[in-house]
C-alpha positions as CSV (number, residue, x, y, z in Angstrom):
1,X,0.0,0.0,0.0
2,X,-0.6,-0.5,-0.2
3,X,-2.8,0.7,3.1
4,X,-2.2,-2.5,1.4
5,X,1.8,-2.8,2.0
6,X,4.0,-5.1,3.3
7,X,5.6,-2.6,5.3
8,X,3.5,0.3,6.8
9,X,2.6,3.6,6.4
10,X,5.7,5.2,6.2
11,X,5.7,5.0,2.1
12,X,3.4,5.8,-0.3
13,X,1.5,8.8,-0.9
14,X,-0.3,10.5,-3.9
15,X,-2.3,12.6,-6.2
16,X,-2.9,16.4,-6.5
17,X,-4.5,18.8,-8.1
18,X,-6.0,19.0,-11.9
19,X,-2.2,18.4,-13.9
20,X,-1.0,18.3,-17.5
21,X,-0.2,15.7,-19.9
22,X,3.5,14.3,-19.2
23,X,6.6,14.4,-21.3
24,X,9.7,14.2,-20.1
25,X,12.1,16.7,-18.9
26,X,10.0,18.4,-16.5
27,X,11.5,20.0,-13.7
28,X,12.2,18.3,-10.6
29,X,10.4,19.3,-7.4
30,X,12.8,21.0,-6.3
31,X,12.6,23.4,-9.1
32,X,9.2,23.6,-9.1
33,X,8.9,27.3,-6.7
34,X,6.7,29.5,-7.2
35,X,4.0,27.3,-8.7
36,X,1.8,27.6,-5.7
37,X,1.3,31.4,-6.4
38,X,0.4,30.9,-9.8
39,X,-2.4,27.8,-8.9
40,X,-3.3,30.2,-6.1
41,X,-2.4,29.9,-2.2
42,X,-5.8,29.8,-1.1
43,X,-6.9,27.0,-3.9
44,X,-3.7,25.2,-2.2
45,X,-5.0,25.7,1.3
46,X,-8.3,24.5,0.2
47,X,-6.9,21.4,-1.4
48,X,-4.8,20.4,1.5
49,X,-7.8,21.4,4.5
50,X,-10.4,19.3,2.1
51,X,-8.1,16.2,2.1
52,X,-7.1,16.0,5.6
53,X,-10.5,16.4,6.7
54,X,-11.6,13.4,4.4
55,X,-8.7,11.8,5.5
56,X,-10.0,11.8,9.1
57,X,-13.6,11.3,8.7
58,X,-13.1,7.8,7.3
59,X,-10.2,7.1,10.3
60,X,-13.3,7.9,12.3
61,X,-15.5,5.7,10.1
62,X,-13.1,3.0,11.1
63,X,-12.2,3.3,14.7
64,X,-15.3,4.2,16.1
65,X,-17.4,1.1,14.0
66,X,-15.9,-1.2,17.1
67,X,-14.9,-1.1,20.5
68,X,-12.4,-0.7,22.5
69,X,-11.1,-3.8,22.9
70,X,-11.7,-4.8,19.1
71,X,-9.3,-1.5,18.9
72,X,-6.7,-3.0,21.0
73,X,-6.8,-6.6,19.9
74,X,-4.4,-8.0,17.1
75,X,-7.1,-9.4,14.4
76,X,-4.3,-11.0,12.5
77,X,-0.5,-11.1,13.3
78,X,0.0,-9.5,9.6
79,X,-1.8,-6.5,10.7
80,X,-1.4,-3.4,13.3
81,X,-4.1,-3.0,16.0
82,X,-6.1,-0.8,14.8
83,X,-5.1,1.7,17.8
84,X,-1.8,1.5,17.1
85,X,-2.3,2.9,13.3
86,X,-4.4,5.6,15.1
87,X,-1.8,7.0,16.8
88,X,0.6,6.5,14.3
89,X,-1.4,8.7,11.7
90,X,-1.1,11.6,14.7
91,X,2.6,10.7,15.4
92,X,3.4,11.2,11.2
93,X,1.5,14.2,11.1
94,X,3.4,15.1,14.1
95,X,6.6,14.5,12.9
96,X,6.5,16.2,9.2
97,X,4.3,19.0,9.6
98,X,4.6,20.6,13.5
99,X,8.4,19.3,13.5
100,X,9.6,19.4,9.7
101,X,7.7,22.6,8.8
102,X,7.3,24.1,11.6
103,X,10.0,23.6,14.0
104,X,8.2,22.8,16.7
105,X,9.6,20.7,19.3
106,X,8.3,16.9,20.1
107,X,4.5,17.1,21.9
108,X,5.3,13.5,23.2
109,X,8.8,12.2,22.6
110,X,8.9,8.7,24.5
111,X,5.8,7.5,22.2
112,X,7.9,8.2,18.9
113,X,10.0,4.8,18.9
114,X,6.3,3.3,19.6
115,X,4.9,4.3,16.4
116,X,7.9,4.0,14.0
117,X,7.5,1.4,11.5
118,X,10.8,0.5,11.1
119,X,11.3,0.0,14.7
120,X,8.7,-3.0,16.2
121,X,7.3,-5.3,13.4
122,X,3.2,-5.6,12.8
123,X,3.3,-9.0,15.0
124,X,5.0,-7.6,18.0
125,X,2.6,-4.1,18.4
126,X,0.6,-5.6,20.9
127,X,2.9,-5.8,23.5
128,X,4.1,-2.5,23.3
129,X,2.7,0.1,25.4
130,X,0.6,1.8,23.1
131,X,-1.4,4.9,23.5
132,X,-5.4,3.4,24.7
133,X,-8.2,4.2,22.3
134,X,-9.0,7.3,24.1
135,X,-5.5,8.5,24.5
136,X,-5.0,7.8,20.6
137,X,-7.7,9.8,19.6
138,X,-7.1,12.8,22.2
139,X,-3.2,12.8,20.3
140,X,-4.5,12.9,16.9
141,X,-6.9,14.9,17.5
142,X,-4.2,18.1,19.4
143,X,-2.0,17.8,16.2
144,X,-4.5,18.0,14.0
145,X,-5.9,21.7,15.2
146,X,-2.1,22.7,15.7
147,X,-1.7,21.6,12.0
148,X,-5.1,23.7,11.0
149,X,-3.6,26.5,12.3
150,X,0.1,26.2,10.8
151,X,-1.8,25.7,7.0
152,X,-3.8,28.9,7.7
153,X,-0.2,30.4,8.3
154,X,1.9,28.8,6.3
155,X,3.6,30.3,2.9
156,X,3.2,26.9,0.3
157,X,6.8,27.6,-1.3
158,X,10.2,27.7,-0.5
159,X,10.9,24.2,0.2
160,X,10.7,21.1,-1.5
161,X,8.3,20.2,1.4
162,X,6.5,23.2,1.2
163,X,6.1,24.1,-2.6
164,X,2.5,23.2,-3.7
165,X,1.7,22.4,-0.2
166,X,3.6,18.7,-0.6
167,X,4.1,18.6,2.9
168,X,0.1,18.5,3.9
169,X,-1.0,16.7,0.7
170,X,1.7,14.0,1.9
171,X,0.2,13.6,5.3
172,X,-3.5,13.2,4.1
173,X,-2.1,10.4,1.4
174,X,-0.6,9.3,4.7
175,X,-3.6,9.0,6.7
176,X,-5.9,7.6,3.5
177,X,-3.1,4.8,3.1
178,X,-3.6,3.9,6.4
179,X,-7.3,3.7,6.3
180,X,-7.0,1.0,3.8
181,X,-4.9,-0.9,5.8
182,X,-7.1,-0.4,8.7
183,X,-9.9,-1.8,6.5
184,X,-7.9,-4.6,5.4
185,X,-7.7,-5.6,8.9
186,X,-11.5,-5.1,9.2
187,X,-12.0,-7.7,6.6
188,X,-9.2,-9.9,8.4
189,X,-11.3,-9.3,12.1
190,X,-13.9,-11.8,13.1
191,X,-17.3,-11.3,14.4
192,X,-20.6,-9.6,13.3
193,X,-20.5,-7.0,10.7
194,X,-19.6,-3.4,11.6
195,X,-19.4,-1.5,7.9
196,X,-21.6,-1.1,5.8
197,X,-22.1,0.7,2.1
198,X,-24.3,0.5,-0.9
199,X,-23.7,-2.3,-3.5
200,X,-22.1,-1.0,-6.7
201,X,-24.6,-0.4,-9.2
202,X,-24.6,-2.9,-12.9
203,X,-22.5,-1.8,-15.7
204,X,-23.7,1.4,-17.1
205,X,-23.6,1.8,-20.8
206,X,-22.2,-0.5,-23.9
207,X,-20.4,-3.3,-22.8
208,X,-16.7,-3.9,-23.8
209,X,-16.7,-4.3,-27.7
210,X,-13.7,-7.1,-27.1
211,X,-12.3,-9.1,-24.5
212,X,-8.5,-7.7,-25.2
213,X,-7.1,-4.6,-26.7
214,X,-4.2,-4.2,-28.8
215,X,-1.9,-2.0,-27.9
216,X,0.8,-0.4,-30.7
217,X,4.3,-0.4,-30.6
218,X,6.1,3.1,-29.8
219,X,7.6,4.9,-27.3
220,X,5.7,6.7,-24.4
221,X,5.8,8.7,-21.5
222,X,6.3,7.1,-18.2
223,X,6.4,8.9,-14.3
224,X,6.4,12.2,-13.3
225,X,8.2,15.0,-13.5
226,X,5.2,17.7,-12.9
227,X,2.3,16.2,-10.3
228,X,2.5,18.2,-7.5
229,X,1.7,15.8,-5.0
230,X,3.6,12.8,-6.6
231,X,6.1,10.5,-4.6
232,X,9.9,9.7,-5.0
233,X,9.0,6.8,-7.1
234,X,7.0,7.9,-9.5
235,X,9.5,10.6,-10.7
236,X,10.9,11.7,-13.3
237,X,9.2,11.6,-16.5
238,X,11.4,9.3,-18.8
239,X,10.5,7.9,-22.1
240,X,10.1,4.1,-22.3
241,X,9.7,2.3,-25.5
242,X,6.8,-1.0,-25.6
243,X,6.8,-3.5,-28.4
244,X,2.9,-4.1,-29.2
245,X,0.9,-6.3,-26.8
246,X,-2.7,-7.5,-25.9
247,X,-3.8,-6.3,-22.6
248,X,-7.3,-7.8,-21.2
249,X,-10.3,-4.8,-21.0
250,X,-11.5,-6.0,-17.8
251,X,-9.7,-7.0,-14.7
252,X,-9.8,-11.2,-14.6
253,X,-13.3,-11.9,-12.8
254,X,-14.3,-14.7,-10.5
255,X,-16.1,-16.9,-12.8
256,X,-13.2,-17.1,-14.9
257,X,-11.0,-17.5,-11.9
258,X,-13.1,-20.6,-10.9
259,X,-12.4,-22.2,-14.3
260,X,-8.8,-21.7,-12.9
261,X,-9.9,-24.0,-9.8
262,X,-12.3,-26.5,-11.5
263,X,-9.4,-27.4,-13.6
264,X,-7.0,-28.1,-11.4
265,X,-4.9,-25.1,-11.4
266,X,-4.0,-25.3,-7.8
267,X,-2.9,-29.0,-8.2
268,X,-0.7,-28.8,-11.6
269,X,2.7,-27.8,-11.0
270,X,3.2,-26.6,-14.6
271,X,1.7,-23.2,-13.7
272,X,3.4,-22.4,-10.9
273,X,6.6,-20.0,-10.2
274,X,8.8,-22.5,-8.0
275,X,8.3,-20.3,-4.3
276,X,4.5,-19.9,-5.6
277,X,4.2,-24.0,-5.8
278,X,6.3,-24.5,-2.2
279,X,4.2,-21.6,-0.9
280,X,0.7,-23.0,-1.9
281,X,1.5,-26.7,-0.6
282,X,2.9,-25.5,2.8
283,X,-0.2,-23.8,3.8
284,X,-2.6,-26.1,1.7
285,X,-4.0,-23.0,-0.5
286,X,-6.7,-24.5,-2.7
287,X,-8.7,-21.1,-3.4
288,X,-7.9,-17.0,-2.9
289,X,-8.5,-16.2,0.7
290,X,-11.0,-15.8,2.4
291,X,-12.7,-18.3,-0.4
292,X,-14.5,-21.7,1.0
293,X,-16.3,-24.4,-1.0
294,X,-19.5,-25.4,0.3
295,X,-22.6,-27.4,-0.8
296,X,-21.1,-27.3,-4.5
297,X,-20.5,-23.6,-4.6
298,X,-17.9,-20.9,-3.9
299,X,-18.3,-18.5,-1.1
300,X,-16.5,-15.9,0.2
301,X,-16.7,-13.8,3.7
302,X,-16.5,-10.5,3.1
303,X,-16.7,-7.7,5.9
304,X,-18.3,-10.5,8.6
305,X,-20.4,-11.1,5.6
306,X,-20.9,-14.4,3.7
307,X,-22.1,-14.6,0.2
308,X,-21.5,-17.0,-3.1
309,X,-18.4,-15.7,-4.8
310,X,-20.1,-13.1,-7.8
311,X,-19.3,-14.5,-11.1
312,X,-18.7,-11.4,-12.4
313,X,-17.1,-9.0,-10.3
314,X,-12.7,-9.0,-10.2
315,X,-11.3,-11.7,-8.1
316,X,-10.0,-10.4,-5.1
317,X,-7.2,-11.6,-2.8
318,X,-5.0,-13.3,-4.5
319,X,-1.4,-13.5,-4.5
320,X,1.4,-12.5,-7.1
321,X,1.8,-16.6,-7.4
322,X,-2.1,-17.1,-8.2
323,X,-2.2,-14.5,-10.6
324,X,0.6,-15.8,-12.6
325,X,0.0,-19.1,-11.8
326,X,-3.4,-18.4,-13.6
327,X,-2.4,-15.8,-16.4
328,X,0.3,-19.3,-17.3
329,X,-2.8,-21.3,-17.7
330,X,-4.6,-18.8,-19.9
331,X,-1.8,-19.3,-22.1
332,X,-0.8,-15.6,-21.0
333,X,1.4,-13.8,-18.6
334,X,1.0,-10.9,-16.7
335,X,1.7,-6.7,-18.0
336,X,4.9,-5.9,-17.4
337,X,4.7,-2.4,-15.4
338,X,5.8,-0.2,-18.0
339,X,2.6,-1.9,-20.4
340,X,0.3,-1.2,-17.6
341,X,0.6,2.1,-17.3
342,X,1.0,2.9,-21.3
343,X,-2.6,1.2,-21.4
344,X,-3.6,3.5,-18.5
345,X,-2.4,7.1,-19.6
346,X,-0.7,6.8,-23.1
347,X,-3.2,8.4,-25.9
348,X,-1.8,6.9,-29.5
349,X,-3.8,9.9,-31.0
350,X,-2.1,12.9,-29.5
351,X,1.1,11.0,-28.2
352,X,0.2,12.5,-24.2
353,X,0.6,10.5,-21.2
354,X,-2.4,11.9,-19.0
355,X,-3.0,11.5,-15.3
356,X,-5.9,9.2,-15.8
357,X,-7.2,6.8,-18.4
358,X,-9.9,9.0,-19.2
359,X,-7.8,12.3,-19.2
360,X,-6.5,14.9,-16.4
361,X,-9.5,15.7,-14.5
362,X,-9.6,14.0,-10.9
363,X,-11.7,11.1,-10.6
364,X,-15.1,11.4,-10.1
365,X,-18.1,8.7,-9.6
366,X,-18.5,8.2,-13.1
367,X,-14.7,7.4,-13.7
368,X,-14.0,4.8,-10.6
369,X,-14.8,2.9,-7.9
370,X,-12.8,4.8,-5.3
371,X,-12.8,6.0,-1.3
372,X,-15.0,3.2,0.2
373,X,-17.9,4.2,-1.6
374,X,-18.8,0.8,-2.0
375,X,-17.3,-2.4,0.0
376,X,-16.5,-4.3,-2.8
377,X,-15.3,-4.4,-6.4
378,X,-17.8,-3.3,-9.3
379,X,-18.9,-5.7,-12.0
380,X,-16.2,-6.3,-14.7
381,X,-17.2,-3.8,-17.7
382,X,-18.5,-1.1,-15.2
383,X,-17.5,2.9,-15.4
384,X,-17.5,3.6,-19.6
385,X,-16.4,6.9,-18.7
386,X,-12.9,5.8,-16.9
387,X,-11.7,3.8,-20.1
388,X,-8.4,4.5,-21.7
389,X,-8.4,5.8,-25.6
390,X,-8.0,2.7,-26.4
391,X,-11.1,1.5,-24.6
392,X,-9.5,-0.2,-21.9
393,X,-11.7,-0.3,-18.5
394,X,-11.5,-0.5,-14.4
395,X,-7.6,0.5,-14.5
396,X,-8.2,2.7,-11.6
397,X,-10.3,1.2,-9.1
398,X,-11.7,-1.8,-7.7
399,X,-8.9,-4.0,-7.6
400,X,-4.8,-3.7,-6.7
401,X,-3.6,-5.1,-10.3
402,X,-0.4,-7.4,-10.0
403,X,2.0,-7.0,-12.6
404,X,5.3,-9.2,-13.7
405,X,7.2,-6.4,-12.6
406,X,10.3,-6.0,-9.8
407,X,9.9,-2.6,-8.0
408,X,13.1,-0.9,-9.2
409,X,14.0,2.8,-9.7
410,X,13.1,5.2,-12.4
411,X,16.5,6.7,-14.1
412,X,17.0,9.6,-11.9
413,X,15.4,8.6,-9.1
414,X,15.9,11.2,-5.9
415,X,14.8,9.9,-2.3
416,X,12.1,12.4,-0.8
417,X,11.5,13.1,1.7
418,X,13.3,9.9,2.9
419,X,15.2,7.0,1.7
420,X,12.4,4.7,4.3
421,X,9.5,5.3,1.8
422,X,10.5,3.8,-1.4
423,X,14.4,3.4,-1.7
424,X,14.8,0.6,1.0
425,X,12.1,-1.7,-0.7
426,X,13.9,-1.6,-4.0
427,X,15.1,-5.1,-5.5
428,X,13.3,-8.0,-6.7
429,X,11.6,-9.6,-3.3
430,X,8.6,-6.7,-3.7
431,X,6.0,-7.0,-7.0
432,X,4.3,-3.9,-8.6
433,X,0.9,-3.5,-8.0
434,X,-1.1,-0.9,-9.8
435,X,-4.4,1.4,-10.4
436,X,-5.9,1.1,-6.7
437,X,-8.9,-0.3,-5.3
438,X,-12.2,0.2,-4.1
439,X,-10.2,1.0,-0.9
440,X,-8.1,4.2,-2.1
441,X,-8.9,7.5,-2.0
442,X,-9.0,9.5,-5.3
443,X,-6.2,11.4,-3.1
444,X,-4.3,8.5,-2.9
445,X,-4.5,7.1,-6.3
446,X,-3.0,8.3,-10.3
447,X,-2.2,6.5,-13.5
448,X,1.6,7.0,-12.1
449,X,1.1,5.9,-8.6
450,X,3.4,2.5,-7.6
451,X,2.4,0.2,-5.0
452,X,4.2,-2.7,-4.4
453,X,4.5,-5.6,-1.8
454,X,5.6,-9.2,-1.2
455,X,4.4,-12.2,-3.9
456,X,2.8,-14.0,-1.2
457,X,0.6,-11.2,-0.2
458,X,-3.4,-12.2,-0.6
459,X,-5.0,-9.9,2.3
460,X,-4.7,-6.7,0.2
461,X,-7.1,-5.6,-2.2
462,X,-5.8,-7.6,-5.1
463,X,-6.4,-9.2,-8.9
464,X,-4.8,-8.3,-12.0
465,X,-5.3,-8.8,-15.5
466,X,-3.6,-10.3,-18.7
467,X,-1.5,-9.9,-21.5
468,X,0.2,-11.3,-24.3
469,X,2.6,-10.4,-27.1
470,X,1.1,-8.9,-30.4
């Protein structure tokens, strides 16, 4: 996470205002002063006040739907408490915007080894002497008004933090990122069901005219160079050259996923990586998670929920294994990175890379299914108005989409604001994942934006699609 990360909070962050089309050889950010008085400081202020508040309503949302002790307990040893991330949303905050920015000293300095992320490993936060529920929310909620009042204050420029208000946007990517892993570890918790949302409507509009798209041969823009809110990894711009390939219009759904099963897919060797086979026999994985076969049918729990597995929404939960594993037995493989996100943003027509599939405006209803809206994926072949030139749908959205890729460096690549957030996680052990889920926030979410995580990960929100060579 992504929220949705094998490591926590302490990466990850995206998406700012209404951009341009990329090329390369933008500017860097730390060339890009002065940009905040031509997009207007108080547009800026706006921005950055409208996404932290959104930002804590839905940490609200989360903590309060339980109590106390469901806030305390571990629900799964590959998740925080969910108090812990509460106070580690205030301690970030804390740290880059009254400290960084501002120069205040530490409001609580003997909780900071507590909450780094680095420090005490996601199985051993319960026995640390965490902040209680109460205490949490009393913490977050003292650097939050102290950070209101430093944004009323506060010139956007003059700093790589500060230009374009980076610093804020940062922390409310922050806080989003870890409301998706707080609501993974809702779906992980046990009991009766606390959350609830309206279903996703059916597919509005045509249907997808084919089951694949070609995409042509060429060069395109990949990155960043000019998103104001974009992270280390995503910059700079660079051009990257595809040969043509075949790229699925709809994530891979569940009913096809089943044909996966029904044919042994889980019990032929042929399909597997070799740690993707050793993985699935040591733990006796037969299905994604939180998948169970009863009475002759699939079901799936879902949110304290139980329901037959829907035929035609994404598959959810599965691993980097399973998805190649399955894209092997299609007679296929997985998009490499670089395909994924010339599929997403690259427009043949005009030669622009754009922020989105469907252009540079930010994302609306119409365009994804986004910021827990809805608890689950939309039907394959939803959201017309999201598709790529090419007519290719539900790249942002609904599903975390695995692709072959390592996550590696752009050319050029500059750590900031730290080398913890992307730079230590480079190397071949972490995948790339891409285009969000139902979980993200339009905040936290671009046609640039990298997530990545281990290959054995199945409790994010994950699927993927398929390619093949032209």
């Amino acid at each position: 996470m992504t929220a949705s990360p094998s490591a926590d909070s302490t990466r990850r962050t995206p998406a700012g205002r209404a951009g341009h089309a990329e090329r390369p050889g933008h500017a860097d950010r730390a060339g890009r002063a002065g940009r905040a008085g031509r997009a207007g400081r108080a547009d800026l202020r706006e921005r950055a006040f409208t996404a932290l508040t959104a930002a804590r309503a839905r940490t609200a949302l989360l903590t309060d739907a339980v109590s106390d002790p469901d806030l305390i307990a571990q629900h799964s040893p590959l998740m925080s408490p969910l108090v812990w991330d509460l106070a580690h949303i205030g301690n970030q905050e804390e740290l880059w915007l009254l400290r960084n920015v501002a120069g205040h000293d530490s409001l609580h300095p003997e909780i900071d080894p507590l909450y780094d992320a680095f420090q005490h490993p996601r199985a051993e936060r319960p026995k640390l002497p965490l902040l209680g529920p109460a205490e949490a929310r009393r913490y977050a909620a003292e650097v939050r008004g102290r950070v209101f009042d430093l944004l009323e204050r506060t010139a956007l420029e003059g700093s790589a933090l500060l230009d374009d208000g980076f610093a804020f946007g940062m922390i409310a990517q922050h806080e989003q990122q870890h409301d998706e892993t707080m609501l993974i570890t809702h779906q992980l918790r046990r009991g009766e069901p606390v959350l609830t949302a309206p279903d996703p409507g059916p597919p509005q509009g045509p249907p997808p005219e084919a089951p694949e798209v070609l995409v042509p041969a060429g060069p395109f823009t990949m990155g960043t160079s000019a998103e104001p809110w974009s992270l280390d990894n995503e910059r700079p711009a660079h051009e990257r050259d595809t040969g043509a390939f075949w790229i699925d219009t709809v994530p891979v759904t569940g009913s096809a996923y089943q044909a996966f099963i029904a044919d042994g897919g889980y019990r032929d060797e042929r399909w597997w990586a070799p740690e993707g086979w050793d993985q699935i026999h040591r733990h006796g994985i037969e299905a994604p998670l939180f998948w169970r076969r009863e009475a002759g049918q699939w079901l799936r729990r879902r949110f304290g929920v139980t329901e037959p597995v829907p035929a035609d929404e994404p598959v959810l939960h599965v691993s980097w294994y399973e998805a190649d594993a399955y894209a092997r037995w299609a007679g296929r493989r997985l998009p490499t990175e670089e395909e994924w996100e010339k599929a997403a943003r690259h427009d043949p027509v005009t030669g622009r890379s754009t922020r989105y599939p469907w252009g540079d405006e930010d994302p609306t209803p119409a365009h994804a299914n986004l910021g827990q809206r809805h608890l689950r994926p939309a039907p394959a072949g939803s959201y017309p108005a999201g598709a790529s030139p090419l007519g290719v749908r539900q790249l942002i959205g609904d599903v975390w989409e695995w692709t072959s890729s390592d996550f590696l460096p752009y050319p050029g690549f500059r750590a900031f604001p730290y080398r913890e957030y992307s730079e230590v996680f480079f190397g071949p052990e972490h995948k790339v994942l891409r285009g969000g889920s139902f979980a993200v926030d339009p905040v936290a979410c671009r046609g640039t934006f990298r997530n990545w995580d281990l290959p054995v990960r199945r409790q994010i929100f994950s699927g993927f699609r398929t390619a093949r060579d032209a």
